[in-house]
N, C-alpha and C positions, 0 to 999 in steps of 0.2 A: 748794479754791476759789480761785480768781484773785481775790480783794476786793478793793475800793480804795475807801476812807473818807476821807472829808473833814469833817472836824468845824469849820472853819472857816466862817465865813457866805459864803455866795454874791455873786455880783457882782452889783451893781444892773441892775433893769432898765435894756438896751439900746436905742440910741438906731437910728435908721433913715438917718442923715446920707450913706449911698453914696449918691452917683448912679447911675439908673438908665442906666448905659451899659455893655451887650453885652461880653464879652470873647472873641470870636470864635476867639480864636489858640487850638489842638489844644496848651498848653501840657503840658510833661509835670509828671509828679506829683511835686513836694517835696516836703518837711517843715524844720521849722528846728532848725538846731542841736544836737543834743543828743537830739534824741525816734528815734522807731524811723523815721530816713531810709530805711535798706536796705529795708524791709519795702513803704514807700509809695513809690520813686523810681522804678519802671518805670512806666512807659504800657502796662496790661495790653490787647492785642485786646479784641475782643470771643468770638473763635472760641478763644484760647486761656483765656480767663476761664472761657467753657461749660464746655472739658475739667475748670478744675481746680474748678470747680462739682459737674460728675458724680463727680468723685474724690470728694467730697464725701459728698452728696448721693445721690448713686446717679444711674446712668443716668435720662433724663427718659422716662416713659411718657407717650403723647400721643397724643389722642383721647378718646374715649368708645368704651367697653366695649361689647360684644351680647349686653349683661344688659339685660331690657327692666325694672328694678328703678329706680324714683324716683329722678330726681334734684332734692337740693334745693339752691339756688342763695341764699344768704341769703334766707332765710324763702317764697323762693317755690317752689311744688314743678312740676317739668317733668316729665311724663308721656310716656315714650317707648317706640310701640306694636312690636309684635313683628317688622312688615315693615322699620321704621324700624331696628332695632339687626342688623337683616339685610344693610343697606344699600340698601333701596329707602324713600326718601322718601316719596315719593308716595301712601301710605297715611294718616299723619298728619303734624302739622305742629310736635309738639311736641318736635323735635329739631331744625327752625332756631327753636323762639322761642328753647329754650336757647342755641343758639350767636349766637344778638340780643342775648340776657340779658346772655352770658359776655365777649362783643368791646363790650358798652356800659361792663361797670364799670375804672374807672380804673388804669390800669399805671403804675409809677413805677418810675424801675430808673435802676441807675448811671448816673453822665455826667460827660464826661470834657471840660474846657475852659471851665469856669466859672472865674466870678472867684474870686481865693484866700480860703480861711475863713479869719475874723479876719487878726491877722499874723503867719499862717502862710505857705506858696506852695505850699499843698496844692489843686490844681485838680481833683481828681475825689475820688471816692470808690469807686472799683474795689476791692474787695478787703476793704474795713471797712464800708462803710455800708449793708447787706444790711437789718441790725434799722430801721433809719431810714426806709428806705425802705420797707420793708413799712408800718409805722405810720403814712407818710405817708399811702399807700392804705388804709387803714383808715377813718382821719379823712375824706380824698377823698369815701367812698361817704359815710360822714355825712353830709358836705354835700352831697351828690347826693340825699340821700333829703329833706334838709331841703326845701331849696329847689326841688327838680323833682320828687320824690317818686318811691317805688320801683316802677313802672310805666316810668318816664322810660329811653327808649332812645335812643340813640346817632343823630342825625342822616342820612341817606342822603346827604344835597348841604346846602351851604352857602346862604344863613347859616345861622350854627350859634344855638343858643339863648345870650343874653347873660350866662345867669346859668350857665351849665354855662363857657364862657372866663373866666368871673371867678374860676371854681372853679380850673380849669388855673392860670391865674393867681398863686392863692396859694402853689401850690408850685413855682414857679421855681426855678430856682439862683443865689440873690441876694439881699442884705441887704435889699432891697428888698420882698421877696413875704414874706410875712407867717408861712408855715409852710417857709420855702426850710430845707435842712440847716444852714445859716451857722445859723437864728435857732434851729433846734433846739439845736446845739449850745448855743449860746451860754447857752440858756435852761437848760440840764441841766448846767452845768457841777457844781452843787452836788451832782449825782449822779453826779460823775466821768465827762462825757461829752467826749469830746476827739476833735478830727481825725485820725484815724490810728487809733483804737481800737474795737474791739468793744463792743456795749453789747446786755445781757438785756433780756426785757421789763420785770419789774418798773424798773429805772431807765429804761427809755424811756416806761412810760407818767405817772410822775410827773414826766418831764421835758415832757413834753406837758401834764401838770396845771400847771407853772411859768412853761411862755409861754404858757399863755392866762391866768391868772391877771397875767402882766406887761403881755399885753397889754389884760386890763381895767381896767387902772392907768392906762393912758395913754390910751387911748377912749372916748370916752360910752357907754352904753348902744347908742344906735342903729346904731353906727360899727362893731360888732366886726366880726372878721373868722370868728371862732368864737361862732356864734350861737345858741350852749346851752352848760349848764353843764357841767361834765368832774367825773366820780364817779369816782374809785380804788377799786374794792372790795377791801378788806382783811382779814384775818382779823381775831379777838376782843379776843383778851389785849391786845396792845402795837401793834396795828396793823398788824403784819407777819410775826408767828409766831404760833397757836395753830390746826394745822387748814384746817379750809374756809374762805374767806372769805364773810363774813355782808353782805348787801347791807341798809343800816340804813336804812328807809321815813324815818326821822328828819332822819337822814344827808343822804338826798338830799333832803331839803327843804329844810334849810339851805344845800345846795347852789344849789339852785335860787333861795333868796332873796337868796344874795349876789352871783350871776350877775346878778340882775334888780337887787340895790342898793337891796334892801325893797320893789319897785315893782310885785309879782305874789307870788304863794303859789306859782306854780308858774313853769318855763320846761321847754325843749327842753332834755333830758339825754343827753350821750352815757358809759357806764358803760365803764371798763374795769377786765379783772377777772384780776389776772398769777396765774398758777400753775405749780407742780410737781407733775407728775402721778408721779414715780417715779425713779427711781435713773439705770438703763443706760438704759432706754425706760419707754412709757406704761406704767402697768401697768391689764392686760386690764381689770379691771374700771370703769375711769372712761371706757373707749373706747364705750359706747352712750352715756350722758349726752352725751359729748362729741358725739356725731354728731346728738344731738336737739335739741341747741340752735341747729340751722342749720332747723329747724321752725318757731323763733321767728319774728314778723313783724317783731322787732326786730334780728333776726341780720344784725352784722357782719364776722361771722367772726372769723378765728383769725389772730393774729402768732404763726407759728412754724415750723418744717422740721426741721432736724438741726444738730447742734452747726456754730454758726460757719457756718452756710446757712440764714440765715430767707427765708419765704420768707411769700406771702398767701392762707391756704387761706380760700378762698369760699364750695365746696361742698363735699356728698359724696354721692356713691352707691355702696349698699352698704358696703363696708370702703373706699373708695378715697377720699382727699382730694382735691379739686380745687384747684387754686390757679393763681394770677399768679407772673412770678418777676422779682425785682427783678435778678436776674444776668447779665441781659443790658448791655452797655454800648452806649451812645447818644453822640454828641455833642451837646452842651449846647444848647437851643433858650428861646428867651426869647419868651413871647406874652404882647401885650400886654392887656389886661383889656376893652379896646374892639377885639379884633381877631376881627372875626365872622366874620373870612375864612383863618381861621388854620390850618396845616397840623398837625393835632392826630394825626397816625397815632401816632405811638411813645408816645402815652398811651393806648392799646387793643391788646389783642394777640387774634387768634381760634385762638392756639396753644393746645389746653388737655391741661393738664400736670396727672400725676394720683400720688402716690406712696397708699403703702399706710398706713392708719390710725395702726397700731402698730408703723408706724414713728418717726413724729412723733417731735422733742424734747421730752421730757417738761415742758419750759418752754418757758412759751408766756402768748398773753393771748389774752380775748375779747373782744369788742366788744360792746355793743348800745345802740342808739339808740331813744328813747321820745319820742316829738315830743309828749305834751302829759301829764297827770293820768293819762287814762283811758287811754292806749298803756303809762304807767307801771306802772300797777293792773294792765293785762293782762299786760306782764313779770312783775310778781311774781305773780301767780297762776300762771303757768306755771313759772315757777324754783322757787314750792315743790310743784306737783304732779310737777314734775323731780326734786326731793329727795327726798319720799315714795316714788318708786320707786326708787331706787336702790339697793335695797339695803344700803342703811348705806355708800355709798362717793359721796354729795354733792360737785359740783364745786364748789357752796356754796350757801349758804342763805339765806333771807330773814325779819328781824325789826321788828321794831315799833321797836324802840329796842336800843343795845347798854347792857348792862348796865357796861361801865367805857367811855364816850364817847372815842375818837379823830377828832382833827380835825389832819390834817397840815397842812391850811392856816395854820391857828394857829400850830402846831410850828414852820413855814419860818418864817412874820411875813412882815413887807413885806421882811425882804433876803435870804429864803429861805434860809436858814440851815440846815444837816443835822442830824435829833439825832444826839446821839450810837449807836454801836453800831447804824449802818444798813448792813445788805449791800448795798450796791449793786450788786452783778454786771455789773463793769466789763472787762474785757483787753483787751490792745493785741491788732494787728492778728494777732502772729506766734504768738499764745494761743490764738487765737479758735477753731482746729479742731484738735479732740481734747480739748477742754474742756467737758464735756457743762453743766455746775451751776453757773453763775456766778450761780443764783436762786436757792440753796438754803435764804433766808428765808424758807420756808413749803412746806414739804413737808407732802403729804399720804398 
């Protein structure tokens, strides 16, 4: 395993002092002194990044199948009649709500000419920021389902809705937008998260538990920009090794009250849940679980693909993953959070791209979003009638309480500090493929 530990305390919450000014220029890609220059210094195409994508990855399969067999699309299920996967539309209509469904949720993918992270002169992320940007889309649909709710499609003509641009918004490429890569970074540093490097899910999703924790240090209540609380679901023993991870009803209460600041018994929860399903690949038996939790009405899907190629699986039908793919490269576009007239194309794609189940990287995370109590209750009534059937092979479980309490919140403190003996599942950029287990803290 490529590790990289950092037992030293974290950097204080970061301040927001750029100015919001554009850096337009196609600068090519740096690094400073000392780090892996060769690896970041080309200005990758886009049409040459594809190829060494598919090198990857595998050739992209694209479309929808003439399996007239369910497709579910985070928790909603599109029924596609037998004329329809024939290729005659005109029968039923539940093969464009899917592709309304599929071109509404949010694409995030490399960009190349943004301002430098930190003081670096790293202006894109071509080639390492794959796991980031999946997560960012992740987060993205959260807040789409928060704020517009999961019905909410994609606009025909402008204006567009104010709160779906505010959304774009937060993920900019800039010190300034609130989930930009700059602030990610920054925020994950304590989990070895650097410009130029590959980063697993489990250290992306507690780096994401770390900026929004910093930035409810520095905002009221009213003001966040992440407006619910962020679960890590972790396994038993020590937080990070023993098995399945246990989702602790306890847990997220305490989550939820420290989000609110004592101010509510409950809030808006988004869970994420990192796992290792196997060795080389998935192993077969966690692959139904894994496909029936896009059933859920809280299903935000999957950060994962193949070694060194994450990618944002949405759906599935049948054996087939659906996903977004962050590996396309864009040039850097900056919308402002008032700009209802904003040229939003390259944040929706209607390309849909399908790899095979058991193919997947066995590391990976889940998502799900619980917008109040009783959406919470129905997750967990469904996570453990999930575990009951499983066969003895739970992608995790759900309890009342854990019987030895972890609270990594606590652990960090206010300078987010690492304990000791944390895997972090870090490599630089020239690691990242052919390095299947950079998560190997919690195999199952």
């Amino acid at each position: 395993m490529k590790g990289f530990r950092e037992k030293a305390g974290a950097s204080k919450c970061f301040s927001k002092s750029t100015p919001d000014t554009p850096n337009r220029s196609l600068a090519s890609v740096g690094s400073e002194p000392g780090s892996s220059e060769t690896a970041v210094k080309r200005l990758v195409t886009a049409g040459s990044m594809r190829r060494i994508h598919e090198r990857v990855l595998g050739p992209s399969r694209t479309g929808i199948s003439s399996s007239t067999s369910d497709i579910w699309l985070l928790g909603v299920c599109h029924k596609i009649a037998q004329d329809e996967a024939l290729g005659d539309a005109a029968g039923n209509n539940g093969l464009a709500e899917f592709n309304q469904d599929f071109s509404s949720r949010i694409l995030i993918s490399y960009r190349k000419g943004f301002d430098p992270i930190g003081d670096s002169k790293i202006t894109s992320d071509v080639g390492w920021g794959c796991m980031l940007r999946s997560s960012q889309m992740l987060v993205a649909q959260a807040l789409l389902f928060h704020r517009l709710g999961r019905p909410w499609r994609k606009p025909l003509q402008k204006p567009f809705d104010c709160e779906y641009v505010e959304i774009l918004h937060l993920f900019g490429d800039s010190e300034t937008s609130p989930f930009s890569i700059h602030n990610l970074l920054q925020a994950g540093k304590a989990y070895g998260l650097a410009a130029g490097s590959w980063v697993g899910p489990y250290a992306m999703c507690r780096s994401w538990e770390a900026l929004a924790r910093c930035q409810r240090a520095e905002t009221g209540l009213g003001c966040q920009s992440l407006p619910m609380a962020i679960y890590v679901v972790s396994g038993d023993e020590d937080g990070e090794r023993g098995g399945a991870p246990v989702v602790c009803i306890d847990d997220a209460s305490r989550h939820c009250s420290v989000f609110s600041k004592g101010q509510a018994d409950w809030a808006p929860i988004l869970l994420l849940v990192p796992l290792v399903l196997g060795l080389e690949k998935v192993n077969p038996r966690y692959i139904p679980t894994l496909r029936l939790t896009f059933t859920f009405p809280q299903s935000l899907g999957i950060v994962g693909g193949k070694p060194g190629a994450s990618t944002y699986i949405v759906g599935v039908q049948e054996e087939s993953a659906i996903y977004l793919d962050p590996h396309d490269v864009q040039p850097v576009i900056y919308i402002g959070k008032d700009d209802l007239e904003a040229d939003t194309s390259t944040y929706h794609s209607d390309v849909i791209r399908h790899i095979h189940l058991d193919s997947i990287d066995p590391s990976l995370a889940i998502g799900f979003y619980c917008r109040d109590k009783d959406d919470f209750d129905d997750f967990c009534a469904r996570a453990s009638k999930l575990a009951e059937e499983s066969n003895g092979a739970p992608l995790f479980t759900v309890t009342q309480t854990h019987k030895k309490p972890v609270n990594h919140s606590d652990a960090l403190g206010e300078t987010g500090g690492v304990p000791e003996d944390d895997s972090l599942g870090v490599m630089s950029m020239n690691d990242a493929v052919g390095n299947a287990h950079e998560d190997d803290w919690q195999l199952l």
